[in-house]
C-alpha positions as CSV (number, residue, x, y, z in Angstrom):
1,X,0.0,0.0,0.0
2,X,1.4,3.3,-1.1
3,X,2.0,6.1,1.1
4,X,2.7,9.5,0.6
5,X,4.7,12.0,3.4
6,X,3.4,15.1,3.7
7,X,4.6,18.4,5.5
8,X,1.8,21.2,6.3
9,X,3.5,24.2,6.7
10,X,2.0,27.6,8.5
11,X,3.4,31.0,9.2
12,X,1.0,32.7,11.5
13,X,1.0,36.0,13.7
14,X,2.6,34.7,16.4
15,X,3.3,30.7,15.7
16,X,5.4,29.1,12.9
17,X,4.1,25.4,12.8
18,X,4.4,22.0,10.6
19,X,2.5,18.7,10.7
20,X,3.7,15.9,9.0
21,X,0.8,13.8,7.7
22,X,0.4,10.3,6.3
23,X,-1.9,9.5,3.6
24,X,-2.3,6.0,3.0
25,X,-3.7,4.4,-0.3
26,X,-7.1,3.7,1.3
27,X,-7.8,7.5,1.9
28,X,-6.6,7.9,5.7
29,X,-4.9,10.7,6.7
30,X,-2.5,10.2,10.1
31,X,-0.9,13.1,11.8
32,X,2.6,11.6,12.8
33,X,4.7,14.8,14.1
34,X,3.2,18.2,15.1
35,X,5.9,21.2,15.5
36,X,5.0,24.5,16.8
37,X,7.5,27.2,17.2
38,X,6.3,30.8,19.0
39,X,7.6,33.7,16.9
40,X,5.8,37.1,17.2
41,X,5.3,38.6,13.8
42,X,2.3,39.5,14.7
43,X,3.8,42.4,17.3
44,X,5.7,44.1,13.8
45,X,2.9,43.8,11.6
46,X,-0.1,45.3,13.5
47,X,1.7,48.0,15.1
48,X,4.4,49.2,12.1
49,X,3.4,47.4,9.2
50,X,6.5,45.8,8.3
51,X,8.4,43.2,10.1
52,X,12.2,43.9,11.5
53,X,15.2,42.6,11.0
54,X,15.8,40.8,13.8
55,X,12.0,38.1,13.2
56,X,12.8,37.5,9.7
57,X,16.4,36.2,11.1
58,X,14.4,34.2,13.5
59,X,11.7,33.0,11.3
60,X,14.4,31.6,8.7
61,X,15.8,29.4,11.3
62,X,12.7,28.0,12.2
63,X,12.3,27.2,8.7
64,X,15.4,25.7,7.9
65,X,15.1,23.6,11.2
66,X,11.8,22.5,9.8
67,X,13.6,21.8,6.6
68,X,15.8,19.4,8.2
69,X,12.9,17.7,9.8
70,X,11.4,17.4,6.7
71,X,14.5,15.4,5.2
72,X,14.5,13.1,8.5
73,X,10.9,12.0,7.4
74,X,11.6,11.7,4.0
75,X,8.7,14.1,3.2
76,X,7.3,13.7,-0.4
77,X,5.9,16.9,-0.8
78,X,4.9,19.9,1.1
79,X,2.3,22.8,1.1
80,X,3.8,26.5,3.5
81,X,1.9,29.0,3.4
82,X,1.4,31.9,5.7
83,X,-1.3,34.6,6.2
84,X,-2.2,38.0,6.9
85,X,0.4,39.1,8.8
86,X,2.7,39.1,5.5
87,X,0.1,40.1,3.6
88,X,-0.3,43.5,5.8
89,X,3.2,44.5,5.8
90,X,5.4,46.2,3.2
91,X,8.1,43.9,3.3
92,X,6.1,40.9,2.2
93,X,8.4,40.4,-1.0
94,X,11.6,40.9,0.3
95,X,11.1,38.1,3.5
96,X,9.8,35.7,0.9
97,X,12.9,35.9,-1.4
98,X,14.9,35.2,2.1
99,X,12.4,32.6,3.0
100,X,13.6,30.6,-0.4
101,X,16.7,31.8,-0.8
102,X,18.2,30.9,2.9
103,X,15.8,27.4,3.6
104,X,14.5,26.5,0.4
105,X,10.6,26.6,1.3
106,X,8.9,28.4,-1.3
107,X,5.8,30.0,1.0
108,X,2.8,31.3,-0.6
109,X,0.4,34.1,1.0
110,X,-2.9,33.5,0.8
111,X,-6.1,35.7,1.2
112,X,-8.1,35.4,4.5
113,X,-10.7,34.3,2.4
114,X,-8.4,30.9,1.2
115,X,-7.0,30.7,4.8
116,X,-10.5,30.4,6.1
117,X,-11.4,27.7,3.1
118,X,-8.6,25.1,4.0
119,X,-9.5,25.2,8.1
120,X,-13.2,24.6,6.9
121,X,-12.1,21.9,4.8
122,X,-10.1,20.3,7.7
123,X,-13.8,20.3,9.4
124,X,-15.5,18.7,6.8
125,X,-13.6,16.0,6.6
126,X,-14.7,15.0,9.9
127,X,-17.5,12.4,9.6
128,X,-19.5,14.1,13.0
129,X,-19.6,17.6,11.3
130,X,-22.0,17.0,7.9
131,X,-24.9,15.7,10.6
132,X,-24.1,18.6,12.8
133,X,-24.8,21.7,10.5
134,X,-28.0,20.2,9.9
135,X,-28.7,22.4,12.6
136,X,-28.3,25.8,13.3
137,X,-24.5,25.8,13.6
138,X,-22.0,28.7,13.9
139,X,-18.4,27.9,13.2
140,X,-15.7,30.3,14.9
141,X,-12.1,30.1,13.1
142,X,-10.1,32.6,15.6
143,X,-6.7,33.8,14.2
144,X,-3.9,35.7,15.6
145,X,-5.1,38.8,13.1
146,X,-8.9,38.4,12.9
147,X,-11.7,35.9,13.0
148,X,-13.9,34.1,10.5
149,X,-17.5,33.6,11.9
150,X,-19.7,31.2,8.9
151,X,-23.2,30.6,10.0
152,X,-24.7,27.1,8.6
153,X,-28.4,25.9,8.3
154,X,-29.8,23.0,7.0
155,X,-26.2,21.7,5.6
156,X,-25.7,25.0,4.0
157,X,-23.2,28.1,4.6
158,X,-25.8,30.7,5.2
159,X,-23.1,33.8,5.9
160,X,-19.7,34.3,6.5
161,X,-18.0,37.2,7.6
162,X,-14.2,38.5,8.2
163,X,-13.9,40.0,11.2
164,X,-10.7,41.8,12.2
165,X,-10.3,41.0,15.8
166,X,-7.8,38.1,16.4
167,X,-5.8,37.0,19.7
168,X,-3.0,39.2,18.7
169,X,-4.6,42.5,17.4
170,X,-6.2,42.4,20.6
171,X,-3.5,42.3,22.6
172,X,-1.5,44.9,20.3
173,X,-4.8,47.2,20.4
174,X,-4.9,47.7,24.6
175,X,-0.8,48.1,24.6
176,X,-1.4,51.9,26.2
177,X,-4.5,50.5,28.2
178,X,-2.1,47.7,29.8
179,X,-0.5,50.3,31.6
180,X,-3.3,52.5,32.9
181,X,-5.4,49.4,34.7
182,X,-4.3,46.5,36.7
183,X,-7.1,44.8,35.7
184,X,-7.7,45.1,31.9
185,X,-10.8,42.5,31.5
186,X,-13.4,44.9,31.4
187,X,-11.9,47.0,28.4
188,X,-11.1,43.3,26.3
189,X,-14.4,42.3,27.1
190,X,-15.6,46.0,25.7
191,X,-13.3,45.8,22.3
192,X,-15.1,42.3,21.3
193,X,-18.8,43.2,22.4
194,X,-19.1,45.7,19.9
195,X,-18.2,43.8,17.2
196,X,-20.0,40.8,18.2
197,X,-23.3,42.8,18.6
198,X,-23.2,44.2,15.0
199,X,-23.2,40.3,13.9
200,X,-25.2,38.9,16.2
201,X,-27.7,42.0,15.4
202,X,-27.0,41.7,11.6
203,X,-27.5,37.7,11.4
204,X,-28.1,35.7,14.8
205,X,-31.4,38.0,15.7
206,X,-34.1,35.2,14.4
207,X,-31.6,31.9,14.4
208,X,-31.3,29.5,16.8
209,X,-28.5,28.1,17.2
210,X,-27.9,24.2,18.2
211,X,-23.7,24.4,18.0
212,X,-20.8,26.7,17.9
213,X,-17.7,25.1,16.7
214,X,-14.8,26.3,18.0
215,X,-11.2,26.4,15.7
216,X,-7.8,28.3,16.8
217,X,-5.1,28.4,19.3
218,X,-5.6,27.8,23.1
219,X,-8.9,26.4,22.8
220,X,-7.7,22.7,22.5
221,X,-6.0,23.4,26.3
222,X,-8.9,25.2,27.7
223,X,-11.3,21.8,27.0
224,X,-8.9,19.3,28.1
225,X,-10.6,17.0,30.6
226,X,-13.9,18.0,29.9
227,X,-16.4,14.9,29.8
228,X,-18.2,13.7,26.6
229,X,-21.7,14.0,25.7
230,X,-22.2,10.7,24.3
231,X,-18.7,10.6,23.4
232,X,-19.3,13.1,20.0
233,X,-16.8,15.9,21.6
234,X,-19.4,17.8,22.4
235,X,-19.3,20.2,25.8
236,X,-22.1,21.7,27.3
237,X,-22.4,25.5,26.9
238,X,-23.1,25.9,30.4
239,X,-20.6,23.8,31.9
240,X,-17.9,25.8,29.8
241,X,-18.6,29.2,30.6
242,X,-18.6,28.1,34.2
243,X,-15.3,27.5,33.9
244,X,-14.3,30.2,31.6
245,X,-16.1,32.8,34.2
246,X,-13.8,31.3,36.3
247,X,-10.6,31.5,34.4
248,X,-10.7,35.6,33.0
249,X,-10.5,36.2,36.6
250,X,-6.9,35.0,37.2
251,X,-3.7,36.1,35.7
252,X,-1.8,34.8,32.4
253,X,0.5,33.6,34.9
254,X,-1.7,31.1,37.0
255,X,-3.7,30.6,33.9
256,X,-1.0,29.6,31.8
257,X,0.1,26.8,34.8
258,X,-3.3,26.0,35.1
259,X,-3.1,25.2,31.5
260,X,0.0,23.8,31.1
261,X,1.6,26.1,28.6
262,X,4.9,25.8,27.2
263,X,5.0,29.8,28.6
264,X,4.5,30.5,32.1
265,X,3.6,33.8,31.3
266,X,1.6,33.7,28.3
267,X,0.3,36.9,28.0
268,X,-1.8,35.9,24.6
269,X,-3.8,33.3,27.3
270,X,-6.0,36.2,29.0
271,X,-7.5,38.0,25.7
272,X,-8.6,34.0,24.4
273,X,-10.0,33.2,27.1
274,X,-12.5,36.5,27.5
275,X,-13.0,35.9,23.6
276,X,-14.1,32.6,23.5
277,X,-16.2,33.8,26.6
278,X,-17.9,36.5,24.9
279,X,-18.5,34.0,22.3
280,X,-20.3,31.3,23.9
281,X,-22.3,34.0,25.2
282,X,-23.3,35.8,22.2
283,X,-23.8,32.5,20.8
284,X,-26.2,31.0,23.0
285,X,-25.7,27.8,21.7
286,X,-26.8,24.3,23.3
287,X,-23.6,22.5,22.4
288,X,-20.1,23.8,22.0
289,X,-17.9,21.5,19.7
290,X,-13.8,22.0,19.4
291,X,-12.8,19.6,16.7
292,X,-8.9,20.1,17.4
293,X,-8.1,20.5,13.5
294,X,-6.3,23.5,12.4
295,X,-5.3,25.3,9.0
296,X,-2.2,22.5,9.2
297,X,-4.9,20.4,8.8
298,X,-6.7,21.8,6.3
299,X,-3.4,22.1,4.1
300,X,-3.1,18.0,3.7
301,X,-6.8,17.8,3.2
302,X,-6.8,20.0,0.4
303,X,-3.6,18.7,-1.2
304,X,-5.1,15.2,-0.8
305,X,-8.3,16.2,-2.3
306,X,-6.4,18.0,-5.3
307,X,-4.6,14.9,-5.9
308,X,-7.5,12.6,-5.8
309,X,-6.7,10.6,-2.9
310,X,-9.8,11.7,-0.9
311,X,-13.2,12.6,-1.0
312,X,-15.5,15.0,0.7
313,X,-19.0,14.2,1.6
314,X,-19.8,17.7,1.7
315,X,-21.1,19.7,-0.8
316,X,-19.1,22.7,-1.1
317,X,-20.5,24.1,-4.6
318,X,-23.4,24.2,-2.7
319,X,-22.1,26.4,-0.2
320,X,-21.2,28.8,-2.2
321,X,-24.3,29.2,-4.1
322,X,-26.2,29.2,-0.8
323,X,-24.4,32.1,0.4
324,X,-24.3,33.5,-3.0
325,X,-28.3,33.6,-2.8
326,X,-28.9,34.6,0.9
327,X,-26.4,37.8,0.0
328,X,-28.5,38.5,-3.1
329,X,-31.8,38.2,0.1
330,X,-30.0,40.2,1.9
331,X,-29.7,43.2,-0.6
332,X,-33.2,42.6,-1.9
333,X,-32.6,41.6,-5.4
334,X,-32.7,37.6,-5.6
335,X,-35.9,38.1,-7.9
336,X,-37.6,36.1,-10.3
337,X,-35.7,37.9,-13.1
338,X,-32.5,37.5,-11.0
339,X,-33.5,33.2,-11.6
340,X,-34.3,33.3,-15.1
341,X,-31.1,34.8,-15.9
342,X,-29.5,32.3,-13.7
343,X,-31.8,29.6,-15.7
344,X,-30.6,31.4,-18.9
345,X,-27.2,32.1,-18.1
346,X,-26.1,28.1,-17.3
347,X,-28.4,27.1,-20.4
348,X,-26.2,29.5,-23.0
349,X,-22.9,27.9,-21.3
350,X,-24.0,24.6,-21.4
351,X,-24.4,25.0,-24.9
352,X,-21.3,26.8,-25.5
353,X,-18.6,24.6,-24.2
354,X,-17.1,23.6,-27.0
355,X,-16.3,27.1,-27.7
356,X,-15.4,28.9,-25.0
357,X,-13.3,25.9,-23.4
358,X,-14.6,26.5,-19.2
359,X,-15.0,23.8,-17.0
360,X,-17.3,23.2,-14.1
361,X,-15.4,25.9,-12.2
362,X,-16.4,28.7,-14.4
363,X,-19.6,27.5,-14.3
364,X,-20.2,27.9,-10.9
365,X,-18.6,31.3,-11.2
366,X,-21.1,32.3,-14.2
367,X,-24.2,31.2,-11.7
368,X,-22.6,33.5,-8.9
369,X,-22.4,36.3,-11.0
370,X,-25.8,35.7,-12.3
371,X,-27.7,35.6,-8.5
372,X,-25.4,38.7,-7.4
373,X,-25.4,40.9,-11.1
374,X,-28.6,43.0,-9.7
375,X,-27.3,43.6,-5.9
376,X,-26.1,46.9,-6.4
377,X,-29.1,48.2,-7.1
378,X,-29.8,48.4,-3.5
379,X,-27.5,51.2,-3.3
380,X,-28.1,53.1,-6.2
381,X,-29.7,53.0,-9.2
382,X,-27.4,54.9,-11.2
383,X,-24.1,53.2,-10.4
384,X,-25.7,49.9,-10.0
385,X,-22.7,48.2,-12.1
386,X,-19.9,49.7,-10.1
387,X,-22.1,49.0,-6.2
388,X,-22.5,45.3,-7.3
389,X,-19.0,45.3,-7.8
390,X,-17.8,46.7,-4.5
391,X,-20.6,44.9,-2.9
392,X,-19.3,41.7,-3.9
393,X,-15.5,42.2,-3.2
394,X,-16.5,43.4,0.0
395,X,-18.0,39.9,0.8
396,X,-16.6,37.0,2.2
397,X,-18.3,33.5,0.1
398,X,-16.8,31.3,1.7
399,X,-15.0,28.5,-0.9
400,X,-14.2,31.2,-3.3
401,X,-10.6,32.3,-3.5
402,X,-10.1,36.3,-4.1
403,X,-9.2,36.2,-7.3
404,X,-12.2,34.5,-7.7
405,X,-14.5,36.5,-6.2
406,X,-12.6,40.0,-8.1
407,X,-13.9,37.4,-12.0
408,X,-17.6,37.2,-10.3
409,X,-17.6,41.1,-9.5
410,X,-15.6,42.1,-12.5
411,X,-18.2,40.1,-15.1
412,X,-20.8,41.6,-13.4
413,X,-19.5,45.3,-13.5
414,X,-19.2,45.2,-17.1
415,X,-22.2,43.3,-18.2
416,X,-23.3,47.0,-18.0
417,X,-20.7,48.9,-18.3
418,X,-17.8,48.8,-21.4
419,X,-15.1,46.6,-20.9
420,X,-11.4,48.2,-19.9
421,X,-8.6,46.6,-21.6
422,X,-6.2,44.2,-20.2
423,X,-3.6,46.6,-19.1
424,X,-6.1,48.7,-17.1
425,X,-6.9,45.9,-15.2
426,X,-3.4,43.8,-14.3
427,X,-2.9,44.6,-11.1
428,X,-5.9,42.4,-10.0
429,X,-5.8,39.6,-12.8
430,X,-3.6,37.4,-14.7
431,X,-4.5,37.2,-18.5
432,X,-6.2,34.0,-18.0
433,X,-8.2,35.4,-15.8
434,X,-9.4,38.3,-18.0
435,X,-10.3,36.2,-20.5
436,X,-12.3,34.3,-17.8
437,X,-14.2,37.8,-16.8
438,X,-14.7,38.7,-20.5
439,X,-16.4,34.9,-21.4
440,X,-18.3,35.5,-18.3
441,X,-19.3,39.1,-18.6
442,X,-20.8,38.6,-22.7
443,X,-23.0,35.3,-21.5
444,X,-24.4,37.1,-18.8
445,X,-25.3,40.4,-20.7
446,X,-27.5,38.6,-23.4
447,X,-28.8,36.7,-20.8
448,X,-29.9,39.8,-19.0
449,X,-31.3,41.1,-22.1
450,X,-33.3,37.9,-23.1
451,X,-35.7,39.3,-19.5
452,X,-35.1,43.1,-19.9
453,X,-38.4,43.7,-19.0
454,X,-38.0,41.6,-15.8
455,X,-41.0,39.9,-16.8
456,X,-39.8,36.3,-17.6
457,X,-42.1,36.0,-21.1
458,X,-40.9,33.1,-22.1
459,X,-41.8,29.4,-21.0
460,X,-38.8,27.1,-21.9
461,X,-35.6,27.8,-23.3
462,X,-33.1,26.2,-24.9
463,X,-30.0,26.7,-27.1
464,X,-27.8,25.0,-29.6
465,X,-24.9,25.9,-31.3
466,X,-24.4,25.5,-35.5
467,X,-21.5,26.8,-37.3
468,X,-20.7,30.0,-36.6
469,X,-24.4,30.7,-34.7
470,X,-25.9,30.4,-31.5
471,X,-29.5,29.4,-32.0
472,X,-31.3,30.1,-28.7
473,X,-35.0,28.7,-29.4
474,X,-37.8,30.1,-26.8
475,X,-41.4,29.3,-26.5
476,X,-43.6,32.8,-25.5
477,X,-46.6,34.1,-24.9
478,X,-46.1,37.6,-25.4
479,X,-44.7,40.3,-27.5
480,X,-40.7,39.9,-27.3
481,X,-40.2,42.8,-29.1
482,X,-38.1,44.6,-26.8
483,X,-36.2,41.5,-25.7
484,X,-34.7,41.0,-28.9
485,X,-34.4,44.4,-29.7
486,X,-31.7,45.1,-26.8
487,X,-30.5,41.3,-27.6
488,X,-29.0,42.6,-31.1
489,X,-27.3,45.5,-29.5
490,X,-25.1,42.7,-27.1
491,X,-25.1,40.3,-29.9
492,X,-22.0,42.2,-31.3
493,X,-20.2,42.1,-28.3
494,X,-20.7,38.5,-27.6
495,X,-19.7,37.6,-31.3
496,X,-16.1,39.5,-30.7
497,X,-15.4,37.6,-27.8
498,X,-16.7,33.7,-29.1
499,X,-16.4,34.5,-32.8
500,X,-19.8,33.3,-32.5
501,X,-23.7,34.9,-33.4
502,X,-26.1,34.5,-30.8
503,X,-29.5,34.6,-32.6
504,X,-33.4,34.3,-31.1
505,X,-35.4,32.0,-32.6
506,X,-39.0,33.0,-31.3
507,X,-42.1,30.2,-31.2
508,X,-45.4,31.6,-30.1
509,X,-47.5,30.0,-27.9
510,X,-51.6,30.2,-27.6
């Protein structure tokens, strides 16, 4: 039986870790070695928005030390990436090329929005967790930097949303307030309520919620020797914040002994513990879950899936067009007309693929741009193009990379408004990319103009392509004369991208 070694590799704001995985030809992953090495980027990065000197130094030896390891296990391959705190800071660049130049790890930054994907892919590969959001379930991921808080209901992503309060920021924002009080609880507790009141108000105020799952650092200690509700790892609410109210009373020093951390004077324990307090609270779950999986995690379990040696029961197409359609709800334009272009839009692809050459990704991109093209419109009227576009970017949908989510909001910003060329448009997109956006953007405008009127006249639609034409055949009731008017003014635009006619072959219906 074949069996590949894997390092996970993770620079975070104040940790530098690696797990070394197993995967085994019958699709089991096995943790063997976990390494975890404490290295304060975070402290640079928040506070001056580059990192010195003197952490890159340290950070290199961690990672050739970690290099060496990875020889000793004969590692076959490796993912290291690392997160925001690169991404914030000016000297991103310059520590990478030091990164591969001095240990020979090539690390790549990714988006919060891909950090938060891999730790939620970590999660669903747990067999417990697909029954769970069956429920109302909130899941927690907290970083050093921020937070990721995704709200699931009936096996769906309902929500997620970025939220820029992490362990470390915390501690970096009450530096001055450290020094005024003795006791800074009150102000901690203070910083988090208001952000966890806009959520709560925004998208908890008619849920109830069965489980909050809890992911990040010092949780795993804080649960240790708790007993099992019918041995699913699941802790009672109440019995936890008993002994969290307990525990943001005492110091990081008898905390961190309590806890048994590797620092007897962790002063990182104090803010997690009035976090995940405030939490639990807000919350008000039944059941609190802590799955003990991690973004290291996540790393092998997206690697494995990408190389086809596992499978996820979960659905997470779905996700993203569930959240997709509840942020089309939520800015009051998931419509009937918003549908049939959806309908429309997928039919015309469908059709199309032996032209434009997209696969099943693109797809799914097309039918996000199609549910959100109309969001905008909530804002204004006018601009309705350019507030869809900021609307989107400014969402988190969870499962979609950034670059992703800048194609969705870029083919719907100029279904209505005329393309830019490439060279406007290279700081946010590779040219494969564009060409992505432009495919995208001229299905989506004739599909928009097929139900201009917003009054879906036709009854079925379908379409077929011959030669150099795309013969879209509908069945109607009613007068499609302004349809197919505005159709021939895209037509020309969709012809210059596919080298193909889109034409409207009408059959009335009595």
């Amino acid at each position: 039986m074949k069996i590949t070694t894997f390092a996970a590799i993770y620079i975070g704001s104040y940790e530098v870790s690696m797990k070394i995985f197993e995967i085994s030809g019958r699709r089991k992953i096995h943790a063997v070695d976990y390494l975890r090495s404490r290295l304060e980027l975070g402290r640079d990065a928040y506070n001056k928005g580059i990192i010195g000197y003197q952490l890159v130094e340290e950070l290199c030896q961690i990672l050739k030390e970690f290099h060496l390891i990875m020889e000793g296990y004969k590692v076959g391959d490796y993912r290291a990436y690392a997160g925001n705190v690169l991404r914030a800071v000016s000297n991103e660049l310059f520590i990478l090329d030091q990164i591969r130049l001095r240990t020979h790890i090539d690390v790549t930054v990714i988006s919060n929005s891909e950090h938060r994907f891999l730790s939620y892919k970590s999660l669903a590969a747990d067999p417990g967790f697909e029954k769970m959001i069956q429920k109302g379930t909130v899941v927690v991921d907290v970083g050093g930097g921020s937070m990721q808080i995704t709200l699931f209901r009936e096996g769906t992503a309902v929500t997620t949303q970025h939220i820029e309060l992490g362990i470390m920021r915390i501690w970096e924002k009450l530096a001055q307030i450290r020094n005024m009080v003795s006791h800074y609880e009150p102000q901690i507790q203070e910083l988090i309520d208001k952000e966890l009141e806009i959520f709560k108000r925004l998208y908890l105020s008619d849920q109830e919620i069965k489980y909050v799952i809890l992911m990040g650092d010092y949780i795993g200690e804080m649960v240790k020797g708790f007993s099992k509700k019918e041995e699913d790892g699941t802790i009672e609410s109440e019995r936890f914040l008993k002994l969290l109210n307990k525990w943001h009373k005492k110091s990081p020093e008898e905390l961190s002994r309590e806890l048994n951390l590797a620092n007897d004077h962790d002063p990182l324990i104090l803010p997690s513990v009035v976090l995940y307090k405030r939490l639990t609270e807000e919350m008000n779950a039944d059941y609190i879950w802590v799955p003990g999986v991690g973004i290291n995690d996540g790393i092998v379990c997206d690697y494995a899936e990408q190389n086809r040696m596992i499978r996820f029961a979960h659905d997470f197409k779905e996700d993203i067009l569930a959240a997709s359609r509840n942020l089309a709800e939520r800015y009051q334009s998931y419509s009937s007309h918003t549908k049939a272009v959806l309908f429309m839009s997928t039919v015309i692809f469908d059709a199309m693929k032996k032209v434009h050459g997209m696969g099943k990704r693109e797809r799914l991109l097309l039918q996000v741009a199609a549910i959100l093209h109309d969001c905008g419109r909530y804002v204004s009227l006018v601009n309705q193009s350019e507030c869809s576009y900021r609307i989107i970017m400014a969402s988190e949908i969870i499962g979609m990379t950034h670059l992703e989510r800048e194609i969705v909001a870029s083919a719907v910003k100029y279904s209505a408004l005329p393309m830019l060329p490439y060279e406007s448009l290279s700081s946010k997109m590779d040219q494969k990319s564009y060409m992505i956006v432009a495919k995208l953007m001229a299905i989506l405008k004739i599909a928009n103009a097929m139900d201009r009127s917003h009054k879906q006249k036709f009854k079925n639609i379908k379409a077929a392509l011959k030669d150099k034409e795309l013969l879209i055949t509908i069945e109607t009731e009613e007068s499609m004369i302004l349809e197919k008017g505005l159709f021939s003014s895209y037509a020309d635009s969709f012809e210059e991208v596919f080298s193909v006619m889109p034409k409207i072959k009408e059959k009335r219906v009595f």
